[in-house]
C-alpha positions as CSV (number, residue, x, y, z in Angstrom):
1,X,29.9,167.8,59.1
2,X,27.6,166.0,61.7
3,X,27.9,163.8,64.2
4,X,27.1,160.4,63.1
5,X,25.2,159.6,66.1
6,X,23.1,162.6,66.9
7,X,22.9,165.1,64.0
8,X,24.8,167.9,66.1
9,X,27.8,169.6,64.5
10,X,30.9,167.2,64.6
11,X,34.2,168.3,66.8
12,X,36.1,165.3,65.6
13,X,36.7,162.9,62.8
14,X,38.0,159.7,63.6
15,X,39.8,158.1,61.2
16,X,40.1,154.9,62.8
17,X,36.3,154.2,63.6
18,X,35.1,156.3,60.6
19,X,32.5,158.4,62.8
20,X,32.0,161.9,63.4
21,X,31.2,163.2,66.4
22,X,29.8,166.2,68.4
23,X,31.5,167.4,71.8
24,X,29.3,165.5,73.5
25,X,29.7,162.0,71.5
26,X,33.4,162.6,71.8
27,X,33.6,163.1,75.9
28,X,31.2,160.2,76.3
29,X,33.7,158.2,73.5
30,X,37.0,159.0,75.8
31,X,35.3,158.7,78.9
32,X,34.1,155.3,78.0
33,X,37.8,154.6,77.1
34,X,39.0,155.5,79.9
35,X,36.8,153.9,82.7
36,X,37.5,150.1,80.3
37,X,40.8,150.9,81.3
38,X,40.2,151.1,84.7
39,X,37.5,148.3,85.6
40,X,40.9,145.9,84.5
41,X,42.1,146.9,88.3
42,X,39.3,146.4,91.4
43,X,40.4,150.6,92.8
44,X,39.6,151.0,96.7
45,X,41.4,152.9,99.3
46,X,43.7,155.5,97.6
47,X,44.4,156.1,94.2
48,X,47.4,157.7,93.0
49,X,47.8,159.6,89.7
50,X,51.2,160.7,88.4
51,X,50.4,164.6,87.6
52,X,53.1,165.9,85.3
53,X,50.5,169.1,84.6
54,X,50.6,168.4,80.7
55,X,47.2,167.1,78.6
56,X,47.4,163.6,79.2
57,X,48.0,163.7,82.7
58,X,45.3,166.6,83.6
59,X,43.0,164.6,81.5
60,X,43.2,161.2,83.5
61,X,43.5,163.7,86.7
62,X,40.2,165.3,85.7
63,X,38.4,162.2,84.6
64,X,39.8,159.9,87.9
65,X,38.6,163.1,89.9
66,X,35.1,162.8,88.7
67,X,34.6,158.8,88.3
68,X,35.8,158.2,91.9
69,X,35.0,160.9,93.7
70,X,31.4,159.7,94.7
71,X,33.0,156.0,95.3
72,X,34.5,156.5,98.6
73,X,38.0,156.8,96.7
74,X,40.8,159.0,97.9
75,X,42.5,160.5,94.6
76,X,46.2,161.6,95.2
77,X,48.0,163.9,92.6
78,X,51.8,163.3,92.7
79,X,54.1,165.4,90.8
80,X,57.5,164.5,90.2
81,X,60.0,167.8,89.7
82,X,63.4,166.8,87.8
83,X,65.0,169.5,88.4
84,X,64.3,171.7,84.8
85,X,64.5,175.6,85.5
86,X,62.1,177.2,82.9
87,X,60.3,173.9,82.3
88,X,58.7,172.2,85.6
89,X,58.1,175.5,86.9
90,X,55.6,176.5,84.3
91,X,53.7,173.2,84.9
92,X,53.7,173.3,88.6
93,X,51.7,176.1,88.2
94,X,49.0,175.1,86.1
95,X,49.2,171.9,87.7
96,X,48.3,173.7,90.5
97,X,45.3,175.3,89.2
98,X,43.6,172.1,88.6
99,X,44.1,170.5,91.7
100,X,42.9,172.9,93.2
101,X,39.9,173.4,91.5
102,X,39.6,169.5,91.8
103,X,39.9,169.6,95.5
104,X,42.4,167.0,95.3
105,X,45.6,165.8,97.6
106,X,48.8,166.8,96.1
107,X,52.2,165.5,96.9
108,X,55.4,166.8,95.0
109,X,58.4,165.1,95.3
110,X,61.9,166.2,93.4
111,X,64.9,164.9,92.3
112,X,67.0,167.1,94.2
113,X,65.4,166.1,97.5
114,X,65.4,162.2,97.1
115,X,68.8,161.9,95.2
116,X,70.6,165.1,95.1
117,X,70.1,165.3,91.3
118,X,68.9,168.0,89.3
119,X,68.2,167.0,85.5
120,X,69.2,169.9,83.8
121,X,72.7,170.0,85.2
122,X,73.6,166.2,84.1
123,X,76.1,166.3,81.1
124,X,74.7,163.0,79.0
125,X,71.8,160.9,79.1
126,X,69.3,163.2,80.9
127,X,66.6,161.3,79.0
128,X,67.5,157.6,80.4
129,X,68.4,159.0,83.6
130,X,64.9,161.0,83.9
131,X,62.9,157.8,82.9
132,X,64.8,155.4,85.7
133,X,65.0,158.1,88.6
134,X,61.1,159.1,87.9
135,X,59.8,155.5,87.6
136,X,61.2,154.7,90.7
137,X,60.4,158.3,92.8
138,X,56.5,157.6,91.9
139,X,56.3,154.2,93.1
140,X,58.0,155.3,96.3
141,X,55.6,158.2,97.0
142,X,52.7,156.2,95.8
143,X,53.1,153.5,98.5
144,X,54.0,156.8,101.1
145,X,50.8,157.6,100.9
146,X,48.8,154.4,100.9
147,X,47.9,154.1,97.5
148,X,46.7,150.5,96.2
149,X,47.0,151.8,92.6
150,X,49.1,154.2,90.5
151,X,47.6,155.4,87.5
152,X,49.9,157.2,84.9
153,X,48.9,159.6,81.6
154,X,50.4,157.0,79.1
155,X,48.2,157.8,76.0
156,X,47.6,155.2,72.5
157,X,50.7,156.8,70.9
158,X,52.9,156.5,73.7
159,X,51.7,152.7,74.3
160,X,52.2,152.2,70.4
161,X,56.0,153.8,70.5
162,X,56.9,151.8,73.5
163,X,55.9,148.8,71.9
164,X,57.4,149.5,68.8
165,X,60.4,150.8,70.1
166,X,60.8,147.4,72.1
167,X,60.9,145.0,68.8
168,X,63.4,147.3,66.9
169,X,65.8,146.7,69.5
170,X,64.3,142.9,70.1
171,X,64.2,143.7,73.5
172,X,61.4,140.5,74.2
173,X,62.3,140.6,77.6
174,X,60.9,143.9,78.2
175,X,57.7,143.2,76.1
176,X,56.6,140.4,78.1
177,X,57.2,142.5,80.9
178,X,54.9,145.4,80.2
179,X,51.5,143.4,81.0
180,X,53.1,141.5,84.7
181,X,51.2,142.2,88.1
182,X,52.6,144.0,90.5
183,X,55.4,142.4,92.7
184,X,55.5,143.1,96.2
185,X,57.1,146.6,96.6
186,X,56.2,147.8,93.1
187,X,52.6,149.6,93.7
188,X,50.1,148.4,90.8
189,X,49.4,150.4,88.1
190,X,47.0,151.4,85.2
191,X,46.9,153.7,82.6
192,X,43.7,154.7,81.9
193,X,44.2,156.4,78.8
194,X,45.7,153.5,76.7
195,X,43.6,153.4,74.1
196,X,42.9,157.3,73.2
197,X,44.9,158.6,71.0
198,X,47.0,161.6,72.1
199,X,45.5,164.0,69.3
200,X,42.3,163.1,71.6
201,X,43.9,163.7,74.4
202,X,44.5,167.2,73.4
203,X,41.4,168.0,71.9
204,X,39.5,166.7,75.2
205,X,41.7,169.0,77.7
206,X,40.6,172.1,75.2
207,X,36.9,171.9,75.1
208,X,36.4,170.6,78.8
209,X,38.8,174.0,79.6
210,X,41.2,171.8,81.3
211,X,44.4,174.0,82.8
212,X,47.2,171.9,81.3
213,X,51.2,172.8,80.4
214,X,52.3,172.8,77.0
215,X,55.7,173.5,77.0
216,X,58.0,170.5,76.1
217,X,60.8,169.2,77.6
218,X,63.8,170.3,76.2
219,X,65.5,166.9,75.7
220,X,63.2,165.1,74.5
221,X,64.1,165.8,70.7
222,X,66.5,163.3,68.9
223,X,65.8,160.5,71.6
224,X,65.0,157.8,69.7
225,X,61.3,157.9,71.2
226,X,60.9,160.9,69.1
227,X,62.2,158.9,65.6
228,X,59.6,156.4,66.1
229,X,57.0,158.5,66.9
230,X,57.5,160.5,63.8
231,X,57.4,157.3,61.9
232,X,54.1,156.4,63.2
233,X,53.1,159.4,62.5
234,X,53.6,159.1,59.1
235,X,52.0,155.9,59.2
236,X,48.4,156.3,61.0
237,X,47.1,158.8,58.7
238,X,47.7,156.1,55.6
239,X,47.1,153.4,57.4
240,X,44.6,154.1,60.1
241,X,44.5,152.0,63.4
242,X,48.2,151.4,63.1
243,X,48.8,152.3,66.6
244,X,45.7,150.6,67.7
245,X,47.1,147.2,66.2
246,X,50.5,147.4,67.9
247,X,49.1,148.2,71.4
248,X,46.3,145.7,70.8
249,X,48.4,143.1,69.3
250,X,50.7,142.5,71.7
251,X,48.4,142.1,74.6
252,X,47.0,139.1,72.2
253,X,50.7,137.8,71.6
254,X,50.9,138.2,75.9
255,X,47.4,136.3,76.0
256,X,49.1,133.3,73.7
257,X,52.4,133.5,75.4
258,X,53.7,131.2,78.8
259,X,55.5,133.6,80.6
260,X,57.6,132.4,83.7
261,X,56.9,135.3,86.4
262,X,60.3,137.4,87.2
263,X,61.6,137.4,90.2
264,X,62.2,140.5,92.1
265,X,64.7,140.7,95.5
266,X,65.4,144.2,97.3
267,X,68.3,146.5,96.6
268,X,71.4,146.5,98.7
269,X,71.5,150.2,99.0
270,X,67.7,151.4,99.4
271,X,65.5,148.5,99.6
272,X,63.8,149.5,96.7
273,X,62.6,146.0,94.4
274,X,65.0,145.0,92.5
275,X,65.8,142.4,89.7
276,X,69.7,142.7,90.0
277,X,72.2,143.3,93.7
278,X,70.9,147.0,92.8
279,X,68.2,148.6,91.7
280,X,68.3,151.1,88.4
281,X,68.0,153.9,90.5
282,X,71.2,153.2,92.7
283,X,72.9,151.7,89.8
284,X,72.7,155.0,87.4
285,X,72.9,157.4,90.4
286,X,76.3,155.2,91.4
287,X,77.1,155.9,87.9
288,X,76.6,159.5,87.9
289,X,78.6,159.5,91.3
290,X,81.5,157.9,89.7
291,X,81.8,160.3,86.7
292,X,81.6,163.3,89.0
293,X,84.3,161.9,91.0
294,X,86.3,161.3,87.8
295,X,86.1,164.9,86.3
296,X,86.8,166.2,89.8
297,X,90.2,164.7,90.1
């Protein structure tokens, strides 16, 4: 096939948009994406970018790199290491690859070093626990190193699974949260790659020779993040624009909706923001202490 806009052969057929398009129809499609994303948030100073090493975030690494770096923007890869043995360690290394060959600044910052955890030697929930305890490690380094914005690799599909994930469980509360500004403490953030879907992601990394990881982490399977994306995925191909419409539809449900703006205080314990005496971090590392002391009696 050819692409619908230039004749040349097509890379891609999206079902979605009904075009065909070459290699370079496609980059300019998910650039274009991408940089919608980011004109939402006025960027100056120093821009972080959580850098796990897989496609979506060595794609938003890569395309961040080039967009800013003729703006007077300092880009700062961080890298969070939970503490995975035969996991993080391949993506630290081809994580390292591209920043280098980006030229960027790259912080890592682990588990074991802020709170004396190591992922792969919890006994339940290393899922939940990974989520909290990376969330809040990213904002901390982010403001560490005086960054006004912290973009993440969130693609359409993860946007779409979140979302739907949040009205099986009719958590509303969290919904309206998703699309709140920043609070003091919590460093602002955008995800640049809302609105490509990850199969784009992917396809992008390959042809622009991006170094990426593709190993998976070991726990993810039979989270219930992993049901719903099955189910979705099921459900584009018959239905195309299906994760489009969630991700889109509920920023026009937040556009109609009167939200009261949530309150945040500090956390007893770190400091941290916090909605509750203690923040999720200290409350699920508290929890974690608690067990350990229990099965050490």
């Amino acid at each position: 096939m050819k692409c619908d806009k230039c004749s040349a052969p097509a890379v891609l057929f999206q079902r979605y948009s009904g075009l065909h398009l070459c290699k370079a129809h496609f980059f300019a499609d998910v650039e274009k994406k991408i940089k919608k994303e980011v004109r939402k948030e006025r960027i100056e100073g120093t821009l972080a970018v959580a850098f796990s090493g897989g496609k979506d975030s060595a794609v938003a690494l890569s395309v961040l790199s080039d967009l800013f770096s003729r703006r007077g923007v300092e880009i700062v890869a961080i890298t969070v290491d939970e503490g995975i043995a035969g996991y993080r360690d391949k993506a630290l290394e081809s994580a390292a690859m591209l920043v280098t060959e980006l030229g960027v600044r790259w912080q890592v910052a682990s588990f074991e070093e802020y709170f004396d955890v190591r992922v792969d030697r919890l006994d339940e929930r290393p899922c939940t626990v990974c989520g909290i305890l990376r969330r809040s490690l990213l904002n901390r380094v982010a403001k560490t190193v005086g960054a006004s914005t912290l973009a993440t690799g969130h693609n359409l599909d993860d946007e779409a699974q979140t979302v739907l994930m949040n009205y099986l469980r009719g958590d509303i509360d969290r919904l309206l949260r998703l699309d709140h500004p920043a609070k003091e403490g919590l460093v602002r953030r955008v995800k640049p790659l809302k609105y490509v879907p990850e199969k784009e992601v992917a396809l992008y990394a390959v042809l622009k020779g991006i170094p990426i990881s593709l190993d998976e982490c070991r726990y993810s399977a039979g989270v219930f993040r992993a049901e719903v994306r099955s189910v979705l995925n099921e459900l584009e191909p018959k239905h195309a624009g299906t994760k489009y419409a969630l991700v889109k539809g509920l920023e026009r449900i937040l556009g109609l909706t009167r939200r009261e703006p949530f309150q945040l205080g500090h956390c007893l314990q770190c400091g941290e923001p916090a909605v509750k005496a203690l923040c999720q971090s200290c409350e699920i590392l508290r929890g974690l202490q608690s067990r350990g002391n229990e099965a050490a009696k």
